[in-house]
N, C-alpha and C positions, 0 to 999 in steps of 0.2 A: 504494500500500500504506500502512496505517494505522500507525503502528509503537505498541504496546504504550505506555505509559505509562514503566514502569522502565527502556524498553529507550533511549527518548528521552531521558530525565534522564540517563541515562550516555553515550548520544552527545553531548550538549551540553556534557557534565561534561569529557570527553573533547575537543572541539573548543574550551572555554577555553583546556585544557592547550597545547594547539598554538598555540594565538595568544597567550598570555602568553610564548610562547618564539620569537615570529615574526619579531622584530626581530634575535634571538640566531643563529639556526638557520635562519628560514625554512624550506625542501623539502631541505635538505641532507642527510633520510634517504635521498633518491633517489642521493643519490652514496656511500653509504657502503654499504660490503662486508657482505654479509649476517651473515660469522663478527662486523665489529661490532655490529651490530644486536642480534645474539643476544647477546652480551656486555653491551651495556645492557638490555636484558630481564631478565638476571641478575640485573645491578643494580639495578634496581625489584623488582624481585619480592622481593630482598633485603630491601630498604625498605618494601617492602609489609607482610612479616612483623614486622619491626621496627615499625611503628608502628599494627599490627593492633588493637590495645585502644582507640585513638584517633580515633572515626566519622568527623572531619572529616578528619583526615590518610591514614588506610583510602582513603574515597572517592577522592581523589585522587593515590596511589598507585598504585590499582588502574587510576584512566584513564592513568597511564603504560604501566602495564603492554599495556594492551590497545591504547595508541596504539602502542608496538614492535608489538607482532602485528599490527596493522595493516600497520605499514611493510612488515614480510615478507611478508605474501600479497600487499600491493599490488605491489611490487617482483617478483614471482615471475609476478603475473598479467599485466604489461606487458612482462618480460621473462622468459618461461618455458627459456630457454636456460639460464640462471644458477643454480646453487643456494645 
């Protein structure tokens, strides 16, 4: 599958984000409890609005945000027991 243009530059945008914090965190969203996850989603999304006016800090607010969503459908689709 070909991925869209915009949809790549935010996966990418998105996969910085993860490896500028790899030496920090690594996959440690795999062990953390979903009520966390969803808590730090708050807290970006907080951030996200807060620095809305800002293109470069927007951008990459917004790959926070979308890397928590990530962690919980990832987390939900390996372990579908768990909510």
């Amino acid at each position: 599958m070909k991925l869209r243009p915009e949809v790549r530059r935010f996966a990418e945008r998105m996969e910085r984000k993860l490896r500028k914090h790899d030496d920090e965190w690594g996959d440690g969203w795999r062990s953390m409890y979903n009520e966390d996850i969803l808590c730090r989603f708050n807290q970006e999304l907080k951030e996200l609005k807060e620095v809305w006016h800002d293109e470069e800090r927007r951008l990459d607010e917004a790959a926070d945000v979308a890397n928590f969503l990530m962690f919980l459908t990832e987390k939900r689709r390996h372990r579908p027991q768990y909510k």
